[in-house]
Backbone as CSV, one residue per row, in Angstrom:
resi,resn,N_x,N_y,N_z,CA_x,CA_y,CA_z,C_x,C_y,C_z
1,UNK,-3.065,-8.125,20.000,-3.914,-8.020,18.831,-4.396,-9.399,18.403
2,UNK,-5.639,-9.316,17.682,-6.041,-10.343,17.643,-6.475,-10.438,15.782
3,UNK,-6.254,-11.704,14.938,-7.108,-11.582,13.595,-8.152,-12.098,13.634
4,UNK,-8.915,-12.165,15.076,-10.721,-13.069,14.865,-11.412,-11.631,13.930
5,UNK,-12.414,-12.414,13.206,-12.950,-11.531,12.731,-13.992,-10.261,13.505
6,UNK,-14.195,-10.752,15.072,-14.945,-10.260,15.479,-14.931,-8.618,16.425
7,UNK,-13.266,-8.503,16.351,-12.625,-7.551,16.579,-12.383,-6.302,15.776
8,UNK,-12.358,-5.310,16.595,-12.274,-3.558,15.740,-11.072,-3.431,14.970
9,UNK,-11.013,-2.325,14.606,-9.712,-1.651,13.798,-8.761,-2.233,14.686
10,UNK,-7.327,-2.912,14.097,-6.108,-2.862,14.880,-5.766,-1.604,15.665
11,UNK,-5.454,-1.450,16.864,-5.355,-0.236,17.622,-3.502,0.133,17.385
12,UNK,-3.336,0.791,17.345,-1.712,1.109,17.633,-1.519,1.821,19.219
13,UNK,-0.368,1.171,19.356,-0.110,1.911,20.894,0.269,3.068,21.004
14,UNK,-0.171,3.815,21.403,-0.629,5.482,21.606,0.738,5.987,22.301
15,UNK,1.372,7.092,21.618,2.642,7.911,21.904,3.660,7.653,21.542
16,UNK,3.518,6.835,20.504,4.791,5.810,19.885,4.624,6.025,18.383
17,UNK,5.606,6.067,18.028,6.534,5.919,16.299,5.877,4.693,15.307
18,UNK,5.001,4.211,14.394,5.145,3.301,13.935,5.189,3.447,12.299
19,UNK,4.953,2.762,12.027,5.707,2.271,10.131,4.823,1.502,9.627
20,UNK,4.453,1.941,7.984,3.481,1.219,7.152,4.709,1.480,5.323
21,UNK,4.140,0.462,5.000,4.925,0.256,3.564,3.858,0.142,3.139
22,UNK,3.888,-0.261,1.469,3.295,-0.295,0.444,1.923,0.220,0.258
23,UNK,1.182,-0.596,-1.267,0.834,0.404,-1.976,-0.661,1.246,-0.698
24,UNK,-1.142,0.797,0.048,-1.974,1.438,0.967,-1.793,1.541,2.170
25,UNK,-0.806,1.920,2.370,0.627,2.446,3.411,-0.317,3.659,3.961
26,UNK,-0.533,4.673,3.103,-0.764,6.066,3.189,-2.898,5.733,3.900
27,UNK,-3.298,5.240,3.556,-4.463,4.856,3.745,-4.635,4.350,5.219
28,UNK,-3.794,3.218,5.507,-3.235,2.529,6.803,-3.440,4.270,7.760
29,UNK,-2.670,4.445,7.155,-2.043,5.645,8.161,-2.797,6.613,8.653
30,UNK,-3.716,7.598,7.644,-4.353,8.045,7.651,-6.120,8.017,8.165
31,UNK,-6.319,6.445,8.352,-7.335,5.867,9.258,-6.886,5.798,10.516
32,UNK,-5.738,5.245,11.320,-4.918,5.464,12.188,-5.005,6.829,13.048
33,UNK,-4.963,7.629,12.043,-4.307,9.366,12.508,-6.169,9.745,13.481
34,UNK,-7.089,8.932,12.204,-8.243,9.623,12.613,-9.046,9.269,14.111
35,UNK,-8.519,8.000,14.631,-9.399,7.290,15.677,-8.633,8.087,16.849
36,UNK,-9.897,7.902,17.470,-9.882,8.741,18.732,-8.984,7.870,19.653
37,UNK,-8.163,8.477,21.040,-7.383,8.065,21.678,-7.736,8.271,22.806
38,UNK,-7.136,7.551,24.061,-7.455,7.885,25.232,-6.891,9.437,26.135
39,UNK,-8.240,10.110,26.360,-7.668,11.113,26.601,-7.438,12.328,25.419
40,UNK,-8.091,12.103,24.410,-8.023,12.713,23.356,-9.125,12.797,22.528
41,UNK,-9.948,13.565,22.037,-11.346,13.125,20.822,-10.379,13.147,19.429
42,UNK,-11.291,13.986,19.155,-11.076,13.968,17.337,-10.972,15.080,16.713
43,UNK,-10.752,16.256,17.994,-10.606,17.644,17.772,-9.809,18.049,17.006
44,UNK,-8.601,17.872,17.395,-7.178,18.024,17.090,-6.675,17.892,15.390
45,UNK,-6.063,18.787,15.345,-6.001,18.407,13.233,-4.752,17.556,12.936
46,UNK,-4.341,16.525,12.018,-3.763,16.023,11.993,-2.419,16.493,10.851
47,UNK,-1.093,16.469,11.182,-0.119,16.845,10.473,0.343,15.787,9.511
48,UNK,0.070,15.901,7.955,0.465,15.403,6.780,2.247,16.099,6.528
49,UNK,3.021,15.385,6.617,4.600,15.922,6.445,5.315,15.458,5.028
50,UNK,5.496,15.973,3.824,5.250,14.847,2.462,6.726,15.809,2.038
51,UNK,7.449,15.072,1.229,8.580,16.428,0.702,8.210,16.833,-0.326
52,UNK,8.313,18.241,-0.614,7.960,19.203,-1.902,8.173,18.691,-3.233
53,UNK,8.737,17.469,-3.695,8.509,17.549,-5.420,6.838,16.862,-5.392
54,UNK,6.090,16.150,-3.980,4.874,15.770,-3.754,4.303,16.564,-3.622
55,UNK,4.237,17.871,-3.866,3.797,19.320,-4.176,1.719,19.100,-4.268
56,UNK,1.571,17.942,-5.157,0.243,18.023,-5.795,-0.672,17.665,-5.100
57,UNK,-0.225,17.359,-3.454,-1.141,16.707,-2.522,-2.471,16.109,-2.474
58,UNK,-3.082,16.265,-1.501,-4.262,14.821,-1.585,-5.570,15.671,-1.773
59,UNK,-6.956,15.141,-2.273,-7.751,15.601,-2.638,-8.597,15.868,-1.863
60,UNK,-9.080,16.295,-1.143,-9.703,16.259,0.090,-11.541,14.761,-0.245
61,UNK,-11.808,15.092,-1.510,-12.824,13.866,-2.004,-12.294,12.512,-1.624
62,UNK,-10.899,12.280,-2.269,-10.409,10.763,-1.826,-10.003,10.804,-0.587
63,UNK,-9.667,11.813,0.308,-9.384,11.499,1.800,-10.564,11.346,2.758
64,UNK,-12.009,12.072,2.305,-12.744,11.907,3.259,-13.155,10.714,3.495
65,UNK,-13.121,9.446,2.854,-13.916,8.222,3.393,-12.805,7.884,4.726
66,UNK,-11.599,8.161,4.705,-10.613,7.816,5.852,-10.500,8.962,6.996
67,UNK,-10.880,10.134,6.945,-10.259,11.072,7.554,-11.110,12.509,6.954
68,UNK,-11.583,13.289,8.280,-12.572,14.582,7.753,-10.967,15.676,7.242
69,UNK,-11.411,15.957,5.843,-10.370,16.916,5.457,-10.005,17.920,6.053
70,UNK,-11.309,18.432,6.900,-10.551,19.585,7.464,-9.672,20.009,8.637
71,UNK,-9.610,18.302,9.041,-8.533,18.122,9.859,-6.699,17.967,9.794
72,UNK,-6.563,18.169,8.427,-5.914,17.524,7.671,-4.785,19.133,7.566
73,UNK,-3.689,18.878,7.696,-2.654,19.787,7.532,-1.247,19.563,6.861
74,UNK,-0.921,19.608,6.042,0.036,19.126,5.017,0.801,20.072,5.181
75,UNK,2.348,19.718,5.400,3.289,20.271,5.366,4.117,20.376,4.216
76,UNK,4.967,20.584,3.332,6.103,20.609,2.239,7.484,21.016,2.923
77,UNK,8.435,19.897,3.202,9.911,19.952,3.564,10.805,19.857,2.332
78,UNK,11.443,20.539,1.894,12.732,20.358,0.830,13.032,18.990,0.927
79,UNK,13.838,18.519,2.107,14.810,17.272,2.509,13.825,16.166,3.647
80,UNK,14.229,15.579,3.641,14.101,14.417,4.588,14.555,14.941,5.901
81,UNK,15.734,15.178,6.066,16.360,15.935,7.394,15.044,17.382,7.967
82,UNK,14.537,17.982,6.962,13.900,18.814,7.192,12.110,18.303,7.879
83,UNK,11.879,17.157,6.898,10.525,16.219,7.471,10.970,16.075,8.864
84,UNK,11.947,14.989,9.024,11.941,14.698,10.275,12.156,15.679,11.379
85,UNK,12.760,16.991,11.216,12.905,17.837,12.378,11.500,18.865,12.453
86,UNK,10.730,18.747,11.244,9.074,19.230,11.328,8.388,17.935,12.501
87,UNK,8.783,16.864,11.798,7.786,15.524,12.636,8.073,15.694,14.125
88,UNK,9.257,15.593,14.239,9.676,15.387,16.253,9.297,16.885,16.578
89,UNK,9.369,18.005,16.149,8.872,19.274,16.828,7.412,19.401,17.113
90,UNK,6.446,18.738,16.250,5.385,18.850,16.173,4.729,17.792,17.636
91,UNK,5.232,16.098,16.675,5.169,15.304,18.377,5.477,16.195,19.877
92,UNK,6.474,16.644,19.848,6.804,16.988,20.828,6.093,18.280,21.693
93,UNK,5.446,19.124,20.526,4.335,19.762,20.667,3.000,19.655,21.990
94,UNK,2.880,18.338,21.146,1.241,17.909,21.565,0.287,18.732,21.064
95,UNK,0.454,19.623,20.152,-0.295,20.503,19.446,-1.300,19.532,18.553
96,UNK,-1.036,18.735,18.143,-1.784,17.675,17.189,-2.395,16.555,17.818
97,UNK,-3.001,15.657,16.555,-3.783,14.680,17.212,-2.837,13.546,16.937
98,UNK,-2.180,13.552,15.643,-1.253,12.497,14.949,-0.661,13.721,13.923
99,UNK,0.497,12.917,13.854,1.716,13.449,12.672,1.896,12.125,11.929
100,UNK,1.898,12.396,10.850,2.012,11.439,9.302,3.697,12.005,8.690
101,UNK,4.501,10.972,8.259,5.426,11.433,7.836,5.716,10.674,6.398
102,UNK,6.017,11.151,5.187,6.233,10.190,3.705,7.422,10.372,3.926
103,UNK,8.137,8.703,3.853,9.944,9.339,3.950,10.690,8.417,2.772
104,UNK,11.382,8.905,2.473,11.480,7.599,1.172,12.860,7.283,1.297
105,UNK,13.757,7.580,2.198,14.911,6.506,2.499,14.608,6.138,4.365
106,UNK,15.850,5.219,4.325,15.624,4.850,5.693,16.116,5.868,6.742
107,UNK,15.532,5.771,8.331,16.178,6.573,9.099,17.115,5.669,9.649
108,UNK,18.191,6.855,10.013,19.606,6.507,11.199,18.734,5.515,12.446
109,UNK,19.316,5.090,13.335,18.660,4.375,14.850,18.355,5.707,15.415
110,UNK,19.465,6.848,15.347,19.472,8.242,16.104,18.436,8.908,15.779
111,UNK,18.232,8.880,14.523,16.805,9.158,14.295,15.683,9.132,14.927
112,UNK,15.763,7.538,15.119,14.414,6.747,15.137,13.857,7.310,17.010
113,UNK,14.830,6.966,17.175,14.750,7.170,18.703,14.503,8.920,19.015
114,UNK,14.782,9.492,18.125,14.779,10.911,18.778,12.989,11.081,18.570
115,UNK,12.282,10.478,17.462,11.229,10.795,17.499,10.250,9.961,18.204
116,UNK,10.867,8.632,18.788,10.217,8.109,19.681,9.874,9.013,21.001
117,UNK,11.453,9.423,21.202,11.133,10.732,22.681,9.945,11.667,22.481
118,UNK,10.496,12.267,21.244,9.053,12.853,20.617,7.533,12.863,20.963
119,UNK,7.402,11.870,20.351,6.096,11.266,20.548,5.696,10.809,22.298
120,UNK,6.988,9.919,22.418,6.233,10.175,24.149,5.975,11.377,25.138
121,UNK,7.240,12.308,25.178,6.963,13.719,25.202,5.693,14.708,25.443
122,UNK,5.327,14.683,23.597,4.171,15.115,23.369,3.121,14.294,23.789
123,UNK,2.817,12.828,24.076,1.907,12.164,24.088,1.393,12.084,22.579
124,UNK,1.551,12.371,21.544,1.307,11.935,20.343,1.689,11.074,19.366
125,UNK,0.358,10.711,18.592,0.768,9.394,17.596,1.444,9.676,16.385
126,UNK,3.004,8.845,15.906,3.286,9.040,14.874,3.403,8.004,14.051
127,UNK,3.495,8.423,12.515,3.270,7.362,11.609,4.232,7.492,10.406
128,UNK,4.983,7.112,10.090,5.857,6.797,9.054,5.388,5.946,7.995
129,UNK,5.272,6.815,6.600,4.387,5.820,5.298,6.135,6.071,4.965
130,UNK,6.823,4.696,4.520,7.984,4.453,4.129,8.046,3.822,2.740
131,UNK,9.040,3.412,2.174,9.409,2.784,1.331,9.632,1.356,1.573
132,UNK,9.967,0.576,0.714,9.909,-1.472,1.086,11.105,-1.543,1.634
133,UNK,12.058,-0.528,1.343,13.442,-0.798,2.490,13.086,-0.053,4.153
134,UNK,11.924,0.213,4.393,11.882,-0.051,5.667,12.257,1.682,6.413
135,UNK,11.923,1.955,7.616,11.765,3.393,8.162,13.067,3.388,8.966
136,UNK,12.624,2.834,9.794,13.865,2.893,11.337,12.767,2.094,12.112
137,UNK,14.434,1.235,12.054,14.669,0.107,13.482,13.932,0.625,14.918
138,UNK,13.904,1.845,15.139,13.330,2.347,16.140,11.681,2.348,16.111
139,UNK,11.308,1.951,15.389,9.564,2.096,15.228,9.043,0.759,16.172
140,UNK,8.170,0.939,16.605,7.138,0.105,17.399,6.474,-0.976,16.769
141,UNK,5.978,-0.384,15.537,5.499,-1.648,14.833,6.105,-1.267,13.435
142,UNK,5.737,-2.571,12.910,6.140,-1.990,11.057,4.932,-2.688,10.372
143,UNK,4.115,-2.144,9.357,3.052,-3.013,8.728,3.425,-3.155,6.919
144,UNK,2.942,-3.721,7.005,2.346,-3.836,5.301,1.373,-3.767,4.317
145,UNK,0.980,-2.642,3.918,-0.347,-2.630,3.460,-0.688,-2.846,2.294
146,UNK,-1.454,-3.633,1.645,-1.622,-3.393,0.358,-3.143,-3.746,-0.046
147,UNK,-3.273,-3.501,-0.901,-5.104,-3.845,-1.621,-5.022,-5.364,-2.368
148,UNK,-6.207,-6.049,-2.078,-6.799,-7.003,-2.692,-7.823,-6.710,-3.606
149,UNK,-7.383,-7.483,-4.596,-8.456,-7.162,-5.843,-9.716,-8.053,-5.745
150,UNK,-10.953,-7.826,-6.067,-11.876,-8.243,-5.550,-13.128,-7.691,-6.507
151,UNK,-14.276,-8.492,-7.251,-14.612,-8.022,-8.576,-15.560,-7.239,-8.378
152,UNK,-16.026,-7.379,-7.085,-17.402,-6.394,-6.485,-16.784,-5.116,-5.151
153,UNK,-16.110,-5.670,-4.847,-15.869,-4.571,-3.841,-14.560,-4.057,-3.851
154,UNK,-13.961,-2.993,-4.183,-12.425,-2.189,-4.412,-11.964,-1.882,-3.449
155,UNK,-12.633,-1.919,-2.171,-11.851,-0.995,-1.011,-11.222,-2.292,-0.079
156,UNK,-11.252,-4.029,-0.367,-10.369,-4.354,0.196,-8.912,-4.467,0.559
157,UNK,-8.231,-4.448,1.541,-7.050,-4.523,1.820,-6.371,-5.111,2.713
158,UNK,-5.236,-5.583,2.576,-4.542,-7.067,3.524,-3.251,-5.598,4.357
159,UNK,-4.184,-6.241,5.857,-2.937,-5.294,6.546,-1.736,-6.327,7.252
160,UNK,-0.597,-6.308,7.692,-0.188,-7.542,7.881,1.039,-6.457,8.782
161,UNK,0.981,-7.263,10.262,2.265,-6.311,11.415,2.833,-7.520,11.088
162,UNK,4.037,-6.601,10.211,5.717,-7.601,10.363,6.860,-7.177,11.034
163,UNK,6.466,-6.725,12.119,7.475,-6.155,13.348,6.536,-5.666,14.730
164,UNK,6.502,-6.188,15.373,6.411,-5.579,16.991,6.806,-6.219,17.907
165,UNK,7.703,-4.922,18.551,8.345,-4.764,19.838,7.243,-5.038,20.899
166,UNK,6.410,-4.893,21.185,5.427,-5.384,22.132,4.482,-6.408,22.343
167,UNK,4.647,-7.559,21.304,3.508,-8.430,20.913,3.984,-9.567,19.572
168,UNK,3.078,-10.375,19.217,2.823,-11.139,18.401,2.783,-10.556,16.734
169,UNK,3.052,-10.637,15.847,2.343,-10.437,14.354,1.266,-10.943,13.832
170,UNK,1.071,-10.563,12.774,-0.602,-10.941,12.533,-0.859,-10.226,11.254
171,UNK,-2.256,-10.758,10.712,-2.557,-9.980,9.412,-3.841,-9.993,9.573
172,UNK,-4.483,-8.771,8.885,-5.889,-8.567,8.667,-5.977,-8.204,7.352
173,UNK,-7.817,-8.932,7.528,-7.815,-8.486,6.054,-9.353,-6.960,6.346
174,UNK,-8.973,-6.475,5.548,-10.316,-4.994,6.081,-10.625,-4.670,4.676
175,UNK,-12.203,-4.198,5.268,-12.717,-3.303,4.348,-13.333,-2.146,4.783
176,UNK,-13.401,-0.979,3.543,-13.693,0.234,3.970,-14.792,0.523,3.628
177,UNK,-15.736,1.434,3.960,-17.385,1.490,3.985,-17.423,2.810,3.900
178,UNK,-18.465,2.994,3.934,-18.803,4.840,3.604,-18.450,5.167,5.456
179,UNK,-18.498,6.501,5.433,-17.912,7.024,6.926,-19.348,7.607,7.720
180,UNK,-20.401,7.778,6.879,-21.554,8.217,7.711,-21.918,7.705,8.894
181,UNK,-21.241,6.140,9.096,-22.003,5.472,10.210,-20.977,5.818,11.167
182,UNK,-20.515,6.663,11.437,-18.998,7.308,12.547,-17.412,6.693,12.047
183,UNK,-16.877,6.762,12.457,-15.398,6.825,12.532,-15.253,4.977,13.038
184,UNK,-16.273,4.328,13.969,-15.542,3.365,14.232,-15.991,2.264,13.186
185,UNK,-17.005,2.944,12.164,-17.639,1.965,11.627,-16.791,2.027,9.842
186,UNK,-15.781,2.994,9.493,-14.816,2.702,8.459,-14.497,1.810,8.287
187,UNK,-14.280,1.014,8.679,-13.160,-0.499,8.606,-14.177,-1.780,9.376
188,UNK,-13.897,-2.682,8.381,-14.470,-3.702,9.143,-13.365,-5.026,8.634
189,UNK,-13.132,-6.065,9.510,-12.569,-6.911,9.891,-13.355,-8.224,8.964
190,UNK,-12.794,-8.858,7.683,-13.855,-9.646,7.351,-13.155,-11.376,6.827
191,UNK,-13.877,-12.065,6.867,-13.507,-13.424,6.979,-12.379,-13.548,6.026
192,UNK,-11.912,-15.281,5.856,-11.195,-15.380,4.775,-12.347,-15.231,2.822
193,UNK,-10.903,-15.442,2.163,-11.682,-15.306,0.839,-13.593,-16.526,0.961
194,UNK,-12.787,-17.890,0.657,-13.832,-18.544,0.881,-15.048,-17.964,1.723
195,UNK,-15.292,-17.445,2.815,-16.297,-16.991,3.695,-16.982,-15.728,3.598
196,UNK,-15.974,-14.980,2.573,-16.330,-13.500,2.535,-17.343,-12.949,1.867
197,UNK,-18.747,-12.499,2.394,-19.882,-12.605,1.721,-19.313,-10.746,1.238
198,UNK,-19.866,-10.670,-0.169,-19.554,-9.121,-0.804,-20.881,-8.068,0.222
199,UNK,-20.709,-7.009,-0.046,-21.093,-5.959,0.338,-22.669,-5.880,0.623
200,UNK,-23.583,-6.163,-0.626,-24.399,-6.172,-0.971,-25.308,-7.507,-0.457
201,UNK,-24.503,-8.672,-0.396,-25.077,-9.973,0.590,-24.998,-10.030,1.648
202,UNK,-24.230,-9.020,2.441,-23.819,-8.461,3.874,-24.837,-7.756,3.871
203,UNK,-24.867,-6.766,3.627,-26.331,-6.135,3.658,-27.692,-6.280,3.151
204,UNK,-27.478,-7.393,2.802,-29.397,-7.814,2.764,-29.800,-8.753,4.218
């Protein structure tokens, strides 16, 4: 991975477990779930796994700039034990395009690893939106997401990999755009503060 500005969405490695924290964790994730894979379009609906007192789920208005709603399948588990044995059945499936999991304590290693099999298995992508104490040791990458405040444009956000097993770390900073111009054109990769021309000077 690279942070030049001149590069696409961070890619995640395809059939593997990974992990996003904070406050645009769920956002991270959910742009993630939507990009097409090798060997895969954009057919496939994606599994939302959240536990039931999160009952009030997502709006389909605020999800579409990341993700077409009607791809979108939300599950309700009582327990955590119950998320995770929805998440690895589903990976293991290949019925889906991506599985999303909200988990709010950490997993066992036994865990972590069972849904890694999972996911390779099925050939599907999974994603763990966690808490700041972290998912399981077993994840591929771990990120950090959060929003930058910014007086003209709201949809920036600092993504930052503070764990991978396969590579280097790194941080990006992205912004999000309307979705009409396709799926690869959501996110764009944009300079530091000093350099960062707003929305509106970009587009003139």
């Amino acid at each position: 991975m690279s942070n030049s500005p001149s590069v696409s969405l961070p890619a995640l490695a395809p059939d593997r477990v990974h992990e996003a924290s904070g406050p645009a964790a769920l956002a991270f994730a959910l742009l993630q779930a939507a990009q097409p894979r090798e060997g895969k379009g954009t057919d496939k609906a994606v599994l939302l796994i959240v536990p039931t007192h999160l009952r009030g789920g997502l709006l389909p208005s605020g999800v579409a700039p990341l993700i077409d709603p009607s791809r979108l399948i939300t599950v309700f588990a009582p327990t955590q034990t119950d998320q995770l044995w929805s998440m690895e059945e589903a990976l293991r499936s290949g019925a889906v395009h991506a599985v999303i999991t909200l988990t709010e304590k950490p997993l066992t290693l036994t865990q972590g690893r069972r849904l890694q099999l999972a996911a390779e298995s099925g050939r599907t992508l999974g994603l763990l939106v966690t808490g700041q104490e972290g998912g399981s040791n077993a994840s591929e990458t771990r990120w950090l997401c959060v929003p930058l405040w910014d007086e003209v444009d709201s949809t920036l956000q600092a993504w930052s990999l503070i764990k991978n097993k396969r590579g280097t770390n790194g941080s990006w900073t992205v912004r999000l755009n309307d979705k009409s111009s396709g799926t690869a054109g959501v996110v764009h990769l944009v300079s530091q503060t000093g350099e960062r021309p707003h929305p509106e000077a970009a587009a003139s």
